[in-house]
MILOZA-295117 format. One line per 5 residues: number of its first residue (from 1); their letters; for each residue x, y, z of N, C-alpha, C. Coordinates in steps of 0.1 Angstrom, whole numbers. Layout:
% MILOZA-295117
NUM	a	X Y Z X Y Z X Y Z ~ ... .
END
This chain:
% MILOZA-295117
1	xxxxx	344 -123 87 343 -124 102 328 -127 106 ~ 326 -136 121 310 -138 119 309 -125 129 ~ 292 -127 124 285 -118 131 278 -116 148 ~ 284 -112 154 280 -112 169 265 -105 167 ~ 255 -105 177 246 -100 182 251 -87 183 .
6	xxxxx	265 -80 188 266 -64 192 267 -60 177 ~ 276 -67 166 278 -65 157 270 -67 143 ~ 254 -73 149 240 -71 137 234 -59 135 ~ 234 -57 124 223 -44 120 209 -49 127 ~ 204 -34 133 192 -34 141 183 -34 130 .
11	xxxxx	169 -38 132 161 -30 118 148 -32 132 ~ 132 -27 127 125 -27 134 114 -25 121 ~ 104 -34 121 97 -33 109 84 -31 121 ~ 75 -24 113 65 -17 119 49 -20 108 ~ 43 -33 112 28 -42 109 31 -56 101 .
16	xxxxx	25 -65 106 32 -75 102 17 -85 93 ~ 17 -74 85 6 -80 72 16 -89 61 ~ 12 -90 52 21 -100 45 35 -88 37 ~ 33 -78 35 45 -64 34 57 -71 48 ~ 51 -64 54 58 -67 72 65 -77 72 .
21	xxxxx	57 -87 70 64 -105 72 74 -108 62 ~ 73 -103 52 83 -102 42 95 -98 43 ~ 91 -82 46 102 -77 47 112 -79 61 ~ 104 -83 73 111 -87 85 120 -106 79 ~ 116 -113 73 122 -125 69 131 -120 62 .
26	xxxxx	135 -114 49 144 -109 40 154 -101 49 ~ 151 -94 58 159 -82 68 167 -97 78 ~ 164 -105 82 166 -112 90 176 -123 84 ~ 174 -128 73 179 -135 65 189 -132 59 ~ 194 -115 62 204 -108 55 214 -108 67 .
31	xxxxx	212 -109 80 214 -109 95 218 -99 99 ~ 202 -91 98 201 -85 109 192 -89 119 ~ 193 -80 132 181 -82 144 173 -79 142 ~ 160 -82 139 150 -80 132 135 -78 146 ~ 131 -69 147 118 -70 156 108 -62 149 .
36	xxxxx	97 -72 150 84 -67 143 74 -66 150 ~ 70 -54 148 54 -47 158 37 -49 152 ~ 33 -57 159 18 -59 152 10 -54 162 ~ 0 -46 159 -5 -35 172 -19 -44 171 ~ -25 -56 164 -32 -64 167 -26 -80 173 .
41	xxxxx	-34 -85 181 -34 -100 189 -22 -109 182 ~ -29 -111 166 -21 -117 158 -18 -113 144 ~ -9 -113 140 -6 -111 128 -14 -114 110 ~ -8 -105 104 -13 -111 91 -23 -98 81 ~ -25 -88 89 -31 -77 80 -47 -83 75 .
46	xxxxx	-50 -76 61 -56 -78 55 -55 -95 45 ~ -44 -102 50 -45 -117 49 -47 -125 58 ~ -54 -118 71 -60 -129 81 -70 -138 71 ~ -70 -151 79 -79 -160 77 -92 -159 89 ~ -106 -162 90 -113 -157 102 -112 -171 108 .
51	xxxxx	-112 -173 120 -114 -184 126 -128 -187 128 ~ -130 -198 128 -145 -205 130 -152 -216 120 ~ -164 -217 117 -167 -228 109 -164 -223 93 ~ -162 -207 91 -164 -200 82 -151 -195 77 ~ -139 -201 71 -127 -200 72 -128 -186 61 .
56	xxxxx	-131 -170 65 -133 -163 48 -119 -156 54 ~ -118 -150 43 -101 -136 44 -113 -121 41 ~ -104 -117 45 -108 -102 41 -113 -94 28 ~ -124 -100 20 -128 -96 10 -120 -110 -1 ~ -119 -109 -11 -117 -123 -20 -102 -118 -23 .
61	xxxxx	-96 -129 -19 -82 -132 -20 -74 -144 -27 ~ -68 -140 -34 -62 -150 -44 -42 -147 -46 ~ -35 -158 -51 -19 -158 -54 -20 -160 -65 ~ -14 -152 -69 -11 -148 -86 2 -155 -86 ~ 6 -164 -95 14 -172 -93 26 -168 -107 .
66	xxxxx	22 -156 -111 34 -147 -122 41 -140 -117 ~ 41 -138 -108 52 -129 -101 62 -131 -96 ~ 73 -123 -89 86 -131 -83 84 -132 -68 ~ 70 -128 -65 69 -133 -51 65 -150 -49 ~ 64 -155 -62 54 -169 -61 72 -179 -59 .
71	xxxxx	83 -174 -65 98 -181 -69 101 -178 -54 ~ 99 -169 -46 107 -163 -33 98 -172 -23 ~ 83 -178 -24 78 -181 -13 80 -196 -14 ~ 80 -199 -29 82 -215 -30 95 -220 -22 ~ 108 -210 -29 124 -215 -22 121 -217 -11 .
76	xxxxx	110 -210 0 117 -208 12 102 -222 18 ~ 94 -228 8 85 -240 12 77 -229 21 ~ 70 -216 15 58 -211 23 41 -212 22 ~ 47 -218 4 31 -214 -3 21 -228 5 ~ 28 -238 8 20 -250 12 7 -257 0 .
81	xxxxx	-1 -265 6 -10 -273 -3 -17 -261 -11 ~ -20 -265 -22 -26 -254 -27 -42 -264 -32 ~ -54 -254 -34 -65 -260 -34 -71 -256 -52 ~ -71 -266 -55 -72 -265 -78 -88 -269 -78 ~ -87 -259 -86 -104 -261 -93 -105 -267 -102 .
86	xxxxx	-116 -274 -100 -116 -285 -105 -126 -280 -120 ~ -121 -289 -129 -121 -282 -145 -141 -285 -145 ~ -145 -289 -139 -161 -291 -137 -164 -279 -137 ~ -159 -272 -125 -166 -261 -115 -156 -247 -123 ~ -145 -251 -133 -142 -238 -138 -156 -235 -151 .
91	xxxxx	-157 -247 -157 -165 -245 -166 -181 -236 -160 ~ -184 -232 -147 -194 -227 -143 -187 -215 -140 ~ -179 -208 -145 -183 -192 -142 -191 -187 -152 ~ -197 -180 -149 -208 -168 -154 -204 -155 -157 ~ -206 -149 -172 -205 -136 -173 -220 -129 -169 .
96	xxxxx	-219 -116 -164 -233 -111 -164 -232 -99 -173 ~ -245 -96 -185 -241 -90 -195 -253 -86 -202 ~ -260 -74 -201 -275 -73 -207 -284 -75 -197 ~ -280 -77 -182 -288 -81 -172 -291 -98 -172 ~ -285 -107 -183 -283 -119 -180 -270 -124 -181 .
101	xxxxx	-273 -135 -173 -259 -146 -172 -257 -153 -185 ~ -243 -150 -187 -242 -156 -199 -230 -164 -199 ~ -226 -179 -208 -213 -185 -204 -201 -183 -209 ~ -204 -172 -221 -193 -169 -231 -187 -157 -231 ~ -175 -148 -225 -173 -137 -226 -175 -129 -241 .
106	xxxxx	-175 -117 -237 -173 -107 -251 -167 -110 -262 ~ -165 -109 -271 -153 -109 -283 -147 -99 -281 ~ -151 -85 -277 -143 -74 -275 -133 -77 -263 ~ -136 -90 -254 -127 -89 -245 -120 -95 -246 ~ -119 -108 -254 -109 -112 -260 -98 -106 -272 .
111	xxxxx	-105 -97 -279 -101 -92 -286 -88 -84 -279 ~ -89 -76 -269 -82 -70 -261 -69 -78 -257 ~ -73 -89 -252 -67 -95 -249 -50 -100 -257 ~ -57 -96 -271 -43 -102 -277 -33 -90 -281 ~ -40 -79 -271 -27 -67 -279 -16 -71 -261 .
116	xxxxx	-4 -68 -267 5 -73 -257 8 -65 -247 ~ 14 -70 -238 21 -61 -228 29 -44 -233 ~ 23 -40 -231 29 -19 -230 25 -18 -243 ~ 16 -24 -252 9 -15 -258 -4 -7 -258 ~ -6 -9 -245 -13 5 -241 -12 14 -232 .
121	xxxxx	-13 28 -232 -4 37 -232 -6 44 -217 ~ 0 49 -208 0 54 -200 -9 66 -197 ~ -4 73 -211 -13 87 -207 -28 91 -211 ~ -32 77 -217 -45 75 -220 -53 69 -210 ~ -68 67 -208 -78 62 -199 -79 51 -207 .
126	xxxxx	-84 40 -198 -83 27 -204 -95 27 -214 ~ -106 35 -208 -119 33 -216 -119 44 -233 ~ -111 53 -228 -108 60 -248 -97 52 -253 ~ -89 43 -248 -80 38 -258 -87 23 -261 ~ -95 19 -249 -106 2 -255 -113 6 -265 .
131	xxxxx	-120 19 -268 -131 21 -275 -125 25 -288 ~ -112 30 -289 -109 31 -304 -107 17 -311 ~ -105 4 -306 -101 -8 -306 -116 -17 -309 ~ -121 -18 -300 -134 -23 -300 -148 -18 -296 ~ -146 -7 -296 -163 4 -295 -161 7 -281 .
136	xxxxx	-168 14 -276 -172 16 -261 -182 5 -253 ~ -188 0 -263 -198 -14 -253 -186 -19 -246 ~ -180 -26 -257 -169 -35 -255 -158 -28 -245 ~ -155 -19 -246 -143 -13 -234 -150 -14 -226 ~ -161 -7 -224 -174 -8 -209 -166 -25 -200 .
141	xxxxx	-172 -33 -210 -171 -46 -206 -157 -53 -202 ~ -149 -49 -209 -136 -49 -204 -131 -46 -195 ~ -137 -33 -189 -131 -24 -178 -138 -28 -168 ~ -149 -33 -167 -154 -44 -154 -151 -51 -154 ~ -150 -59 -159 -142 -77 -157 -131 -74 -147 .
146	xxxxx	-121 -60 -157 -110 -60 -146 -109 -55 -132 ~ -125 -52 -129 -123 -50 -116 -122 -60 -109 ~ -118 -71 -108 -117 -82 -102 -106 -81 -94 ~ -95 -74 -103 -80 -69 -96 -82 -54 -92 ~ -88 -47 -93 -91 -36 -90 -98 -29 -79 .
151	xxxxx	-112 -34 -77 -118 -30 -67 -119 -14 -68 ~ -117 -10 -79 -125 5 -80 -137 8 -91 ~ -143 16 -87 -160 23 -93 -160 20 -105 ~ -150 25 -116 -147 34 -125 -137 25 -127 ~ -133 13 -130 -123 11 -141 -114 19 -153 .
156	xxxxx	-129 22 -161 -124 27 -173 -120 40 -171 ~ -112 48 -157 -112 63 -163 -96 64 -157 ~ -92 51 -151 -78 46 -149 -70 49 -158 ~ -54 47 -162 -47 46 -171 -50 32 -179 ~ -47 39 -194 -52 22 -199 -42 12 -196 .
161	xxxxx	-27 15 -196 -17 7 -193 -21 0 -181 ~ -22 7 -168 -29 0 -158 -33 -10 -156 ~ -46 -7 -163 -60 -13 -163 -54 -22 -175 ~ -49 -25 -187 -46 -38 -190 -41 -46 -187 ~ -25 -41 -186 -20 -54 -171 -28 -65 -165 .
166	xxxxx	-36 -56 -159 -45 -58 -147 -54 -70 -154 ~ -60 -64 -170 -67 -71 -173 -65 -85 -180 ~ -51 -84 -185 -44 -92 -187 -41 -108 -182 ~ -38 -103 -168 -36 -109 -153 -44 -116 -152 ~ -58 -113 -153 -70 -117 -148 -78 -131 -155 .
171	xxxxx	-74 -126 -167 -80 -133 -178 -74 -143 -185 ~ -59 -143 -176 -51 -153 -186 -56 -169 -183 ~ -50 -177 -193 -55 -191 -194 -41 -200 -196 ~ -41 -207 -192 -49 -210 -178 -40 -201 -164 ~ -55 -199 -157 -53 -187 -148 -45 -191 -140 .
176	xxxxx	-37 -174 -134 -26 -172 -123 -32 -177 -110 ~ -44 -173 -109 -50 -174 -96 -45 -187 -90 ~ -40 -185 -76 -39 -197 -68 -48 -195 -51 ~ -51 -207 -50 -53 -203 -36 -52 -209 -23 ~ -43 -205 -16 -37 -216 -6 -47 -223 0 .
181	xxxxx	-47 -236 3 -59 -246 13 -60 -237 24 ~ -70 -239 32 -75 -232 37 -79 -218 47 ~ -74 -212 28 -74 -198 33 -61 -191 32 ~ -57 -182 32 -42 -171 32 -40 -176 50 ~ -49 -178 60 -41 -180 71 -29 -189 75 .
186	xxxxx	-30 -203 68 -18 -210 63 -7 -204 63 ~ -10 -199 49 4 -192 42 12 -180 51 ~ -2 -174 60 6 -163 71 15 -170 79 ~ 3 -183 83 15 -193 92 25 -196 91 ~ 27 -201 82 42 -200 76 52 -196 78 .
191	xxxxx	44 -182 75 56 -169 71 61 -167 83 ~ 53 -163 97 54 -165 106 66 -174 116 ~ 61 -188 112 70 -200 119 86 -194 112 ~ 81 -190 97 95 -189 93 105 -178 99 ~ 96 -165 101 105 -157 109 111 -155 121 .
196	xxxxx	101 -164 131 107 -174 140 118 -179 141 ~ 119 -189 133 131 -196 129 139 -189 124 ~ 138 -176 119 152 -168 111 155 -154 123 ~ 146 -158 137 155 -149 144 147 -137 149 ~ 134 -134 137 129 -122 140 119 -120 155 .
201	xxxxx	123 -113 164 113 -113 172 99 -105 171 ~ 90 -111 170 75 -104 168 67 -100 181 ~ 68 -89 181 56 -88 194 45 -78 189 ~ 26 -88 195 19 -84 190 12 -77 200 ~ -1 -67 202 -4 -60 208 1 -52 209 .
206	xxxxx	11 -47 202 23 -36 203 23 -23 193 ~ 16 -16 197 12 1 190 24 7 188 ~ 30 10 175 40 22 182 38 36 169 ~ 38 46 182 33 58 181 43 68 175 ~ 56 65 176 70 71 174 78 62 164 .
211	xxxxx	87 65 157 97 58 149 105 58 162 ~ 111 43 159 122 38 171 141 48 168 ~ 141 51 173 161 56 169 169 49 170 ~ 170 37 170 174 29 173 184 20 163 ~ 177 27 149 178 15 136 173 19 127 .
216	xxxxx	173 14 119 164 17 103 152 11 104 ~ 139 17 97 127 9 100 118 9 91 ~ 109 -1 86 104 -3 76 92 -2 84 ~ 86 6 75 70 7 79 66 3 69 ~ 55 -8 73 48 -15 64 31 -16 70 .
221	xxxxx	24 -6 71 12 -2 76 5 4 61 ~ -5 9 63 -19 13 54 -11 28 54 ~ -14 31 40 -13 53 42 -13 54 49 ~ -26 52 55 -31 62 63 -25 64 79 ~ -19 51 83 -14 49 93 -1 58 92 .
226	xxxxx	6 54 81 20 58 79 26 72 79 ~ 13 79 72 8 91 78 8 99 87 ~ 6 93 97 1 100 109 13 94 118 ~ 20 82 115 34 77 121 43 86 116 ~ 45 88 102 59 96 102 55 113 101 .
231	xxxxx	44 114 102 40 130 102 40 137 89 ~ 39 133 76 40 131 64 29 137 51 ~ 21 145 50 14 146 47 11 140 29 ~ 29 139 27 25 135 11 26 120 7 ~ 25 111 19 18 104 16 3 95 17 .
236	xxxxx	-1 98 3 -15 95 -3 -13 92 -17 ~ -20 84 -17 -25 80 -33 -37 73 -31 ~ -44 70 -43 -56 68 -44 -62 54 -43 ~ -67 48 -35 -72 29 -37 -87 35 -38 ~ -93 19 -40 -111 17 -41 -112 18 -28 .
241	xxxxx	-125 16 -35 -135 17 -20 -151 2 -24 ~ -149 -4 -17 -156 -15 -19 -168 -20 -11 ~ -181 -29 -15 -184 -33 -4 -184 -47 -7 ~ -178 -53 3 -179 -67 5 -189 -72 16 ~ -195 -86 5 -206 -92 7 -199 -111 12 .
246	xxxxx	-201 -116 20 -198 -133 23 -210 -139 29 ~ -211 -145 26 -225 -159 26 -219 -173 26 ~ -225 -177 33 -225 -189 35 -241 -195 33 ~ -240 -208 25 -253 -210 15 -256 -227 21 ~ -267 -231 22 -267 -246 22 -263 -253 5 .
251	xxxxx	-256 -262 5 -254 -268 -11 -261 -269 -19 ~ -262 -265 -34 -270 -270 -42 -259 -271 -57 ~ -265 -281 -62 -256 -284 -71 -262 -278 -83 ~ -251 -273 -89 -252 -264 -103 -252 -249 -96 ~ -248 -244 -85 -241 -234 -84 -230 -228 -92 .
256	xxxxx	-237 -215 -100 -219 -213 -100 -203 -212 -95 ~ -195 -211 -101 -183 -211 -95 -180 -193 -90 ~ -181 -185 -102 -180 -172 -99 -184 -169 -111 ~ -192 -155 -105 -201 -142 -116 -192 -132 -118 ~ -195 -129 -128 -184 -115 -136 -191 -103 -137 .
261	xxxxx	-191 -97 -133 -207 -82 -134 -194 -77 -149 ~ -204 -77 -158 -198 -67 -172 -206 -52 -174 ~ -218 -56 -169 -228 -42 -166 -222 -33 -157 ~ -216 -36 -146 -209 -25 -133 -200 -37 -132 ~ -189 -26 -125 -179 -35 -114 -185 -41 -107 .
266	xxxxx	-181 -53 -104 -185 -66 -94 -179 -79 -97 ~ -176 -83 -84 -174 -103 -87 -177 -109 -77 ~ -182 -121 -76 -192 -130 -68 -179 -142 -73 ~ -178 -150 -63 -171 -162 -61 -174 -173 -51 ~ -176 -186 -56 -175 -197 -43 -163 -200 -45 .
271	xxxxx	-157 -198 -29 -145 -205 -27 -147 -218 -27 ~ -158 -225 -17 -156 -234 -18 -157 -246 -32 ~ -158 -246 -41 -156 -250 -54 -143 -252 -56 ~ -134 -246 -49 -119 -253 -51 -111 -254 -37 ~ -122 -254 -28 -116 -259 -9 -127 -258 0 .
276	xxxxx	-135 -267 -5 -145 -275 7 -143 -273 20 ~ -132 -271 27 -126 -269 38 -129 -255 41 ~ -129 -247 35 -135 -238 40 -152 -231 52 ~ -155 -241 47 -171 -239 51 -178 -256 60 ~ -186 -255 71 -189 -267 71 -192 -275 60 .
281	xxxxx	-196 -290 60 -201 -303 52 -213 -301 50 ~ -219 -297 37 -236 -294 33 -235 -274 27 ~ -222 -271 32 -225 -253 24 -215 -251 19 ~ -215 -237 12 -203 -236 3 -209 -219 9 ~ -187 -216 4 -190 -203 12 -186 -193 -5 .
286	xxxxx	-195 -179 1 -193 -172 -12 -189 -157 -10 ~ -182 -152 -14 -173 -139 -9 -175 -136 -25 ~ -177 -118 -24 -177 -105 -31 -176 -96 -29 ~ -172 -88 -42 -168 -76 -37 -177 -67 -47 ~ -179 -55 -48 -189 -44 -52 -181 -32 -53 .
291	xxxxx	-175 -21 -65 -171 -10 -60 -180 -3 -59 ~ -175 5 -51 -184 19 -45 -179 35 -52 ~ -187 37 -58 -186 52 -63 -184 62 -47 ~ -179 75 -48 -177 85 -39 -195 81 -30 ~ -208 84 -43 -218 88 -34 -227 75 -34 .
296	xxxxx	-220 65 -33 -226 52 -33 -226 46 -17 ~ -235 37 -11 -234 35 2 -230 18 -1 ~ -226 10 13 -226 -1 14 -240 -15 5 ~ -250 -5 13 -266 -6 8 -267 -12 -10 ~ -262 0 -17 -261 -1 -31 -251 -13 -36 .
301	xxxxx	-238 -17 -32 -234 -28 -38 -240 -38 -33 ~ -246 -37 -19 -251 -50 -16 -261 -55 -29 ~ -269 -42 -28 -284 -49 -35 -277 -50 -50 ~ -264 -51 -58 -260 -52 -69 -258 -65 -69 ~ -249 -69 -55 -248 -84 -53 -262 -93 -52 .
306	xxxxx	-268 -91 -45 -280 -96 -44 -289 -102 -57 ~ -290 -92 -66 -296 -91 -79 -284 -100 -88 ~ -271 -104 -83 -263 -114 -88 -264 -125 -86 ~ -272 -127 -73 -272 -144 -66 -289 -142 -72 ~ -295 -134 -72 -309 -139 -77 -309 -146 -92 .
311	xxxxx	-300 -139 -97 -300 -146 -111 -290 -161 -110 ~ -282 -161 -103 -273 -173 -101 -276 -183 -87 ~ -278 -186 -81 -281 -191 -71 -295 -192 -66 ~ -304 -199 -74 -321 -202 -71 -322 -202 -57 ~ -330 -196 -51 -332 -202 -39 -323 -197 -26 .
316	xxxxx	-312 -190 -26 -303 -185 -19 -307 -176 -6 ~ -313 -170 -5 -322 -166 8 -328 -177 18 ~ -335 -186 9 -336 -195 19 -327 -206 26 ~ -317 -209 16 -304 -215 17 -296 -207 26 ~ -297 -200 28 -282 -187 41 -282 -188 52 .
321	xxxxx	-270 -194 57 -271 -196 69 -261 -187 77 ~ -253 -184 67 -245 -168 79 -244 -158 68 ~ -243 -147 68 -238 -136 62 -231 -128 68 ~ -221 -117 61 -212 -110 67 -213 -98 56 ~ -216 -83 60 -213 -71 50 -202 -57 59 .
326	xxxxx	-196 -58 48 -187 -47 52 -185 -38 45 ~ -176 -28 43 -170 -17 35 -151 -17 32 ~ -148 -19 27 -130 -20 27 -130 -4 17 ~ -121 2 26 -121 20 24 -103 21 25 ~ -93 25 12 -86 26 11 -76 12 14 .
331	xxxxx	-81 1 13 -73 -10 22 -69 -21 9 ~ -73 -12 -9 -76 -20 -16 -66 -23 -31 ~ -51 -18 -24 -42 -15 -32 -44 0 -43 ~ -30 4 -47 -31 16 -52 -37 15 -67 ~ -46 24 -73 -49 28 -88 -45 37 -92 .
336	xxxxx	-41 38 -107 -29 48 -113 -43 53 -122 ~ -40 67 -121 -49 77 -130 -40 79 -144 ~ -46 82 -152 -37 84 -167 -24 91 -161 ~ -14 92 -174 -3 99 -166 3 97 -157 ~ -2 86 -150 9 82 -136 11 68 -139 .
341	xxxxx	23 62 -127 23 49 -129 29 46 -117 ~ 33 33 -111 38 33 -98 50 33 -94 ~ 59 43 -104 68 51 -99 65 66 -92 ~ 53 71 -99 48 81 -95 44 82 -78 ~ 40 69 -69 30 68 -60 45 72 -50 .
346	xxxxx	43 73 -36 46 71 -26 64 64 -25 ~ 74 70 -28 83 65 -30 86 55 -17 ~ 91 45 -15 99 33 -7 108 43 3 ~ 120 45 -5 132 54 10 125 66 10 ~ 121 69 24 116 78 27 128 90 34 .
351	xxxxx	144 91 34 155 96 35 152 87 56 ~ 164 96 59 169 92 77 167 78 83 ~ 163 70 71 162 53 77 151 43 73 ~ 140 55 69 129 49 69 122 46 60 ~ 116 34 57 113 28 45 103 24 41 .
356	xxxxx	93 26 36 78 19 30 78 10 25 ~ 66 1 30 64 -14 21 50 -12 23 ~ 43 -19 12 32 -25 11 26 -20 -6 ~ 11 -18 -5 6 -24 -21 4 -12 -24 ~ 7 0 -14 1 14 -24 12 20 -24 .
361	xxxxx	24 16 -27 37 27 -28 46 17 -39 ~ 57 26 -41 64 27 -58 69 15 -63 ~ 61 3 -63 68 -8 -68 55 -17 -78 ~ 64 -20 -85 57 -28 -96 45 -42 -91 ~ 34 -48 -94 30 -58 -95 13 -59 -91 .
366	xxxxx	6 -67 -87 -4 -69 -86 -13 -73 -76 ~ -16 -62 -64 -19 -64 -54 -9 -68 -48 ~ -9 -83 -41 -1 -88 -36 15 -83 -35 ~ 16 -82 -44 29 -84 -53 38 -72 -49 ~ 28 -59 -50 33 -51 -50 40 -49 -34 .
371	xxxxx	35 -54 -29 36 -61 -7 48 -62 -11 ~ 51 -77 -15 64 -81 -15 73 -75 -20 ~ 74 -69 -38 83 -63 -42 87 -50 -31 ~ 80 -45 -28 83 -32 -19 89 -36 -10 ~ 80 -48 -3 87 -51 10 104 -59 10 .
376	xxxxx	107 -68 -3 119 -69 -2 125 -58 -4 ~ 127 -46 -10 135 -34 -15 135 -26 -2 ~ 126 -27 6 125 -19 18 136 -26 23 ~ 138 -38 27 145 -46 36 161 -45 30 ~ 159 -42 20 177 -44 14 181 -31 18 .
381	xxxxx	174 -23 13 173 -5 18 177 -5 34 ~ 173 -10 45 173 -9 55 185 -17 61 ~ 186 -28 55 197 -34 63 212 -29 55 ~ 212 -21 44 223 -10 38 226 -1 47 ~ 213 3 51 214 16 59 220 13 74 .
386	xxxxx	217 8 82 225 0 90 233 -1 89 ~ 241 -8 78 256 -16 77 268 0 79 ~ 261 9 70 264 21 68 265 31 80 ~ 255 31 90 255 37 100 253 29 111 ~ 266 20 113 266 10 127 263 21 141 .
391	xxx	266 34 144 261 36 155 249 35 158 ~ 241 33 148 222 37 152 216 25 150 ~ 227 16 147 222 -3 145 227 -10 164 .
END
């Protein structure tokens, strides 16, 4: 029988970052009535693109193109032009290692590399199970590179299982990394027009302080928000804390592509090296990130970064023509301590309707990833729930 408007499951998804957008498209596509709350102007979370001459996202952003979110955005034509680095400018990444730039990674980190998927272990720290394998230099070095996907202090005191994945991910050849032309705002666009077109109504400027009764509802907000929306104290789990550095540089050729801090967590990247479009004609734009220990200030990764472009980028102080420094504080996807894993975090069905999405609650993948996985499981969850309880749809 079709489905009337009186006779759609209500749903109400609550932030419409790329979790949100997700799961309001999948909820809508299943047909339900889908309305989505963005308590900012416009949508997109922590995958805004910034408007202006300086197209940066929120700290360095990249599509991992292993996952089942890359099969779900292609079907639906969201991913758009994608911007490829060109095999010139991959050959310029830099490891940093001994206090110099070097072109060749570790052998320990290769070495790592070839033990497979789940053989390392959960209830171990990634840095005592690297170090029985290849020494402690070598784990050291390992366990920063992967903060690239990480964005925490302390790599090595993670689960090792974790932290190889992770490391895994990072380092494969040829790399997952994709990155949409200009910028994640695109690809928000998209998602957007698409929910549009599948029905979902979005209204932005729109705070809400209460869970609606109305329906089942997927919150797809930060902890900390979600927190204080469902009144909830248990959920928490642990993300980095970072500071992010962006520059915009006049050109010079023989720039690197991106720095690898092996001495501390850190990564230094020119986007523009694979989307010129990002930055006016004559500069190239460079985004990084720095983790921050508990007693570390913004101050301290900067001057880590700094002492990165001194060694890579001759001349770069006088070359700068904008800069931007921040702090990203819990906004940096979840880390699993030995012993846990992300079944342990923040479960999805929260019981009476209500459902979690986004990168720091119980679903498998990598950053991103974990957005979408949650956020579709949220959305099947909720529009169940509904089907199940037509009075409150």
């Amino acid at each position: 029988m079709e489905q009337t408007v009186a006779t759609q499951p209500r749903i109400t998804v609550i932030g419409a970052g790329f979790a949100g957008l997700t799961a309001a498209i999948a909820a809508a596509e299943s047909g339900a009535r889908v309305t989505l709350h963005e308590s900012h102007r416009t949508p997109g979370g922590r995958a805004r693109t910034a408007e202006g001459p300086y197209r940066t996202n929120e700290g360095p952003h990249a599509l991992y193109d292993g996952g089942p979110h890359w099969t779900w955005l292609a079907q639906r034509d969201l991913i758009g032009p994608l911007a490829p680095l060109p095999p010139r400018e991959a050959a310029r990444l830099r490891i940093h290692r001994g206090g110099r730039l070097r072109r060749v990674p570790p052998a320990a980190l290769l070495r790592l590399l070839r033990h497979g998927p789940g053989e390392a272990p959960v209830d171990s720290d990634f840095l005592s199970w690297a170090a029985g394998l290849v020494g402690e230099k070598g784990a050291r070095a390992a366990a920063n590179f992967s903060a690239v996907a990480l964005f925490h202090h302390d790599p090595g005191s993670l689960s090792a299982a974790f932290v190889h994945q992770r490391l895994r991910r990072a380092a494969k050849l040829p790399p997952e990394a994709r990155y949409p032309r200009g910028g994640w705002g695109g690809l928000i666009e998209r998602m957007i027009d698409h929910a549009w077109n599948s029905g979902v109504r979005i209204e932005t400027g729109s705070r809400v302080d209460t869970l609606p009764e109305d329906g089942p509802v997927v919150v797809a907000t930060s902890l900390d928000a979600a927190r204080r929306l469902l009144g909830d104290e248990s959920l928490r789990w642990e993300s980095g804390r970072t500071a992010l550095v962006d520059l915009a540089l006049r050109t010079r050729r023989g720039d690197p592509f991106a720095i690898s801090d092996l001495d501390a967590p850190g990564w230094l990247e020119r986007f523009t090296a694979q989307d010129p479009s990002l930055a006016p004609a004559g500069q190239q734009l460079v985004q990084a990130q720095f983790p921050l220990a508990p007693d570390e200030s913004r101050a301290d990764g900067v001057a880590r970064g700094e002492h990165l472009l001194d060694l890579g980028f001759p001349g770069w102080r006088e070359r700068t023509t904008w800069r931007r420094e921040s702090v990203a504080a819990g906004r940096t996807g979840a880390v699993d301590r030995p012993g846990t894993t992300w079944r342990d975090r923040p479960r999805i069905d929260r019981g009476d309707g209500v459902f979690l999405a986004g990168d720091q609650v119980a679903a498998p993948g990598l950053l991103s990833e974990v957005s979408f996985t949650s956020a579709l499981e949220a959305a099947t969850l909720a529009v169940r729930a509904a089907r199940l309880d037509p009075d409150r749809a």
